[in-house]
C-alpha positions in Angstrom: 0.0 0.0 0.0 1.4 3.3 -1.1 2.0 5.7 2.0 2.8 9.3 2.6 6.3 10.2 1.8 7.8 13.5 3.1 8.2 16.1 0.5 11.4 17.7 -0.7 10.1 21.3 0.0 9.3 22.1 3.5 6.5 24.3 2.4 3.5 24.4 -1.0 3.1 28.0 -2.3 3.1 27.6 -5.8 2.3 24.1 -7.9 6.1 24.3 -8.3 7.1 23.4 -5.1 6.5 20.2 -5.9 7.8 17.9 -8.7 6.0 15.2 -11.0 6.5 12.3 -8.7 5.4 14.5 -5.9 2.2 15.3 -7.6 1.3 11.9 -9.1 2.3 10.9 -5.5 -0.3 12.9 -3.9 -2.9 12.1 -6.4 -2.5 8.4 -5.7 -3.0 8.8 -1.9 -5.8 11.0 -2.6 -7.4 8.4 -4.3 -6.8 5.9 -1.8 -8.2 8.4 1.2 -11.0 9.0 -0.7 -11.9 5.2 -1.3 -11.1 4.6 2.1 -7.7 1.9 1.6 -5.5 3.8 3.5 -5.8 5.2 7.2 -3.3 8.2 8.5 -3.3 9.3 12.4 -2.3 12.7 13.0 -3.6 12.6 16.6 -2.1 16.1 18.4 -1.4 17.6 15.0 -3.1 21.1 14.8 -4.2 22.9 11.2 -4.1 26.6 11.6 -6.5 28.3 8.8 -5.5 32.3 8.0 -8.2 33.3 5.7 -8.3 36.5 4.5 -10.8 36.1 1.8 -14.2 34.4 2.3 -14.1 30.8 1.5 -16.3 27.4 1.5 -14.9 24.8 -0.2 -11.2 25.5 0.6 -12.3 26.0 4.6 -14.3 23.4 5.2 -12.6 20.6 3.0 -9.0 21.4 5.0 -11.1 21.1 8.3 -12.8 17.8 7.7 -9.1 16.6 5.6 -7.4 17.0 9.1 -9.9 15.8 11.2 -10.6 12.9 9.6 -6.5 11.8 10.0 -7.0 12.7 13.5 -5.7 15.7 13.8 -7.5 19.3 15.1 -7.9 22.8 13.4 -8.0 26.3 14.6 -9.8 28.8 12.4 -7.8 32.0 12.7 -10.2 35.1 11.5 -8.2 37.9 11.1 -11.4 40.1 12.1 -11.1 38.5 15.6 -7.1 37.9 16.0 -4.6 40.6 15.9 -3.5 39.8 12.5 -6.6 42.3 11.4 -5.1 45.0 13.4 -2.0 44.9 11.5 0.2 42.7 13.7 3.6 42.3 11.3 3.2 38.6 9.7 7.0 38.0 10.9 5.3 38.0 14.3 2.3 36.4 14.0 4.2 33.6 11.8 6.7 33.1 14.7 3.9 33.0 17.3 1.5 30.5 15.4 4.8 28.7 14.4 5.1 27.1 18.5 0.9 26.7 18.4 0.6 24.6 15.2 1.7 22.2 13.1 1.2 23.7 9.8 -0.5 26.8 8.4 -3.1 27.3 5.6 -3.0 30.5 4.4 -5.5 32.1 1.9 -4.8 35.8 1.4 -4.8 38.2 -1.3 -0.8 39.0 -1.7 1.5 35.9 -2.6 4.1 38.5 -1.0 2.4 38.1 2.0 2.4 34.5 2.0 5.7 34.0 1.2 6.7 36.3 4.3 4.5 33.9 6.3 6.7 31.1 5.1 9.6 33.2 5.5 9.4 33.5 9.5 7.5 30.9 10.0 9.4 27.2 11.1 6.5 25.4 10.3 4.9 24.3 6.7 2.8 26.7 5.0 0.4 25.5 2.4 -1.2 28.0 -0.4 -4.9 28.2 0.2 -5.2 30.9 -2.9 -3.7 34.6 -3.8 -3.9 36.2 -6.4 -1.4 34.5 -7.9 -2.0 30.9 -7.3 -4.7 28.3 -6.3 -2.3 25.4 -6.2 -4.4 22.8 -4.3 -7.4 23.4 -6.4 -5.0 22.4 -9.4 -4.0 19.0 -7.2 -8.3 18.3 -6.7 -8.7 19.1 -10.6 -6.2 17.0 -12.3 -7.6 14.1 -9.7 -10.8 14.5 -11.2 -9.5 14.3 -14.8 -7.2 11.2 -13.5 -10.7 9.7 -12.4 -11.9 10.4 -15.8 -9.1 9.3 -18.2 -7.2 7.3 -16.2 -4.2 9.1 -17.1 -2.9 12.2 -18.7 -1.6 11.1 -21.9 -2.6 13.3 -25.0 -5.1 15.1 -23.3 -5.5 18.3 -23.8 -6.8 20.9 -21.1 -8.7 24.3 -22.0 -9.6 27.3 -19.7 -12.0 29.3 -21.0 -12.0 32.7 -19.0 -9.8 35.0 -17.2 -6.0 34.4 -17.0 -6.3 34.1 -13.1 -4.9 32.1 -9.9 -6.6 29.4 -11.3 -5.7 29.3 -14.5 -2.2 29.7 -13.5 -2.0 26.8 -11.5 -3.5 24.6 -13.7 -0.7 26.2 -16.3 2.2 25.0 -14.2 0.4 22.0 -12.8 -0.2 20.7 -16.5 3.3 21.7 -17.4 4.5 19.2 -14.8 2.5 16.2 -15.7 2.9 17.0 -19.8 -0.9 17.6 -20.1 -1.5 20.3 -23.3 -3.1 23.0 -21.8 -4.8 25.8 -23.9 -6.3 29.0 -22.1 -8.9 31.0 -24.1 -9.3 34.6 -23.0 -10.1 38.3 -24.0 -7.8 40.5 -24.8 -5.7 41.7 -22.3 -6.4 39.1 -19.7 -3.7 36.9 -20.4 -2.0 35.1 -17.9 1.2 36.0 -16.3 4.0 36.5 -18.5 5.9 35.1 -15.6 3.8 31.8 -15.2 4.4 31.3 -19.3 7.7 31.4 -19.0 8.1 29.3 -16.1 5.6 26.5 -17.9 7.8 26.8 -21.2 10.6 25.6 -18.8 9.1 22.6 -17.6 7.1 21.1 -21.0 9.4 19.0 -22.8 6.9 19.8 -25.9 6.8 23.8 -25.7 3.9 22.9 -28.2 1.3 22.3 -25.5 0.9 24.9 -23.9 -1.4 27.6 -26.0 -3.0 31.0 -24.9 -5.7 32.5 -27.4 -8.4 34.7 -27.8 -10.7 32.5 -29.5 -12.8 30.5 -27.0 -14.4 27.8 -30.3 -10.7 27.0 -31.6 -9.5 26.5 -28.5 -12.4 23.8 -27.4 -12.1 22.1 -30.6 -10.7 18.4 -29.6 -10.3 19.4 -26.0 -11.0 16.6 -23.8 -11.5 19.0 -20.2 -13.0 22.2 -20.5 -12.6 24.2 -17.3 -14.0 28.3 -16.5 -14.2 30.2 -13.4 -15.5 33.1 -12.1 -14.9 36.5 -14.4 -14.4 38.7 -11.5 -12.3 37.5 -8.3 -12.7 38.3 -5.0 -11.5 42.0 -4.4 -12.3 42.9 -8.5 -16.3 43.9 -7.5 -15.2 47.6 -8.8 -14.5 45.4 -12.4 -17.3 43.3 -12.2 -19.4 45.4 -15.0 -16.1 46.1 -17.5 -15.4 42.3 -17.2 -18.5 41.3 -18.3 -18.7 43.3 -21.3 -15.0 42.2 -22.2 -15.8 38.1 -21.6 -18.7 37.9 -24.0 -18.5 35.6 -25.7 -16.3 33.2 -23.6 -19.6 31.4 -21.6 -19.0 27.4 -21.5 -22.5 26.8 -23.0 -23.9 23.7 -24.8 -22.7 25.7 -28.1 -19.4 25.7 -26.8 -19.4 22.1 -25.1 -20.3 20.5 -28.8 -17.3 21.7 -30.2 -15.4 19.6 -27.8 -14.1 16.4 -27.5 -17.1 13.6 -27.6 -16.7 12.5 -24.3 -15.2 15.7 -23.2 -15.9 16.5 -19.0 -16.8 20.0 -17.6 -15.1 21.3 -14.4 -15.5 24.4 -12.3 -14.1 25.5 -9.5 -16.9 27.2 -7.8 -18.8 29.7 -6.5 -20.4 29.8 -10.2 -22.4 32.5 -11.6 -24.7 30.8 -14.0 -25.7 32.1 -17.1 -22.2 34.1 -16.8 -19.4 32.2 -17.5 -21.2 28.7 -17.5 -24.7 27.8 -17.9 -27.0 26.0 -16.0 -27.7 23.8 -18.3 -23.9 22.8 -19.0 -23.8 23.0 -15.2 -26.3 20.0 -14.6 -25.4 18.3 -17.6 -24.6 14.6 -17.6 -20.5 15.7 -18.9 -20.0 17.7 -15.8 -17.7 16.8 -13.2 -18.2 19.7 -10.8 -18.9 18.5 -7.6 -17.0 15.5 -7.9 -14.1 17.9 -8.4 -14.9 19.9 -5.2 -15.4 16.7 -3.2 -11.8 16.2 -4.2 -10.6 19.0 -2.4 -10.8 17.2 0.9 -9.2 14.3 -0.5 -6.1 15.9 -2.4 -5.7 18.1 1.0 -5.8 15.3 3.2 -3.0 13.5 1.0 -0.7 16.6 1.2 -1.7 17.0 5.2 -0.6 13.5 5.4 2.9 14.3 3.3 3.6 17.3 5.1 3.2 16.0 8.9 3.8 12.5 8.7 
């Protein structure tokens, strides 16, 4: 039975921190928590959350992933700590560093969340900036690996903003050699930076694709993926972004141009009739909450890496 092996970096910030192995690693635990063949006791271990944006799926699926391997967590609202009065993080980090076993940290700033990791002695996992949303990449390419079995020649396409998510799944894909194609307006383009770093990793430079046409981009794609237009903290955009992604709705339209037995993911909250439709949402080829179920079991794998 495959266990949890420690990983080479003490702490997961970006999808980077960990290699290829690591991640098919993590996904094969995650898939043996999930149908119950493996059993972890972290009994005494304690989860500290930081969350400085709202949050459902990523709160409550690292609460139950550490509870059910035994361990306890402490929600740390920053509207009730001192860290929302403007305590210096190089404090707090040292502080929470001799309370807890390892920090989860979802916060606008990557900055910030390296300085956590910085002063902190403890691991520090990524639970979103603005930059990344590395353990939603680890529950989505789970959900494809339920799907296809494995990744060979599939081929991956966001449809939507160049954002945190889409730059994880970017680097993510660019580790386990999955083509991934992002389809955007204009001017929303991922990160130069997360491009380059991808190019890096792919042995085939060929598979990774950013466009502005949504329908080429779908056309053989065996996973098409969209989230939310505006992020939390862009309300003030909310209007110009809606104007500017028309067009780029995953809609049955859409979907048809696809791979036959192509699979629908989203990483939630959704705003239907936005950038997905309901009907797409319900549809027999979506994988959504499957995908958010997955959540808890990719975070309990990497819990279980981290502390073991």
């Amino acid at each position: 039975m495959l266990q949890p092996t420690k990983l080479a970096n003490n702490n997961f910030l970006s999808s980077l921190d960990l290699s290829t192995d690591e991640v098919l690693n993590i996904l094969e635990i995650a898939n043996n928590f999930k149908n119950k063949k493996i059993s972890i006791n972290l009994k005494n271990k304690v989860l500290g959350l930081i969350f400085d944006k709202s949050s459902t799926r990523t709160r409550v699926s690292f609460q139950v992933a550490m509870t059910r391997l035994g361990g306890t967590t402490i929600d740390l609202n920053p509207s009730t700590s001192q860290i929302g009065r403007g305590e210096p993080l190089k404090d707090t980090a040292r502080v929470l560093s001799r309370y807890c076993d390892v920090l989860a940290i979802r916060t606008f700033n990557h900055s910030d969340l390296e300085e956590y990791a910085k002063w902190c002695s403890k691991p520090v996992i990524n639970a979103l900036t603005d930059s990344e949303h590395p353990c939603q990449a680890l529950a989505d390419f789970m959900t494809i690996k339920e799907e296809f079995s494995n990744f060979k020649n599939l081929i991956l396409t966001f449809v939507g903003d160049g954002n945190n998510v889409a730059n994880s799944l970017i680097l993510c894909g660019a580790l386990l050699g999955v083509e991934v194609r992002i389809a955007c307006p204009i001017g929303y383009e991922p990160k130069g930076s997360i491009i380059r770093k991808a190019l890096e990793i792919y042995e085939n430079r060929n598979l990774l694709k950013v466009t502005n046409d949504p329908y080429s981009a779908v056309l053989g794609a065996n996973v098409l993926y969209t989230d939310v237009w505006s992020s939390m903290g862009e309300e003030n955009k909310k209007e110009t972004k809606d104007k500017m992604f028309k067009g780029f709705t995953i809609d049955s339209n859409l979907v048809s141009k696809a791979d036959k037995d192509a699979i629908v993911l989203h990483c939630l909250p959704a705003y239907r009739s936005k950038e997905i439709t309901d009907e797409v949402i319900e549809s027999e080829k979506s994988r959504i909450f499957e995908q958010a179920e997955n959540r808890m079991h990719v975070q309990q794998a990497l819990l279980a890496c981290m502390l073991s």
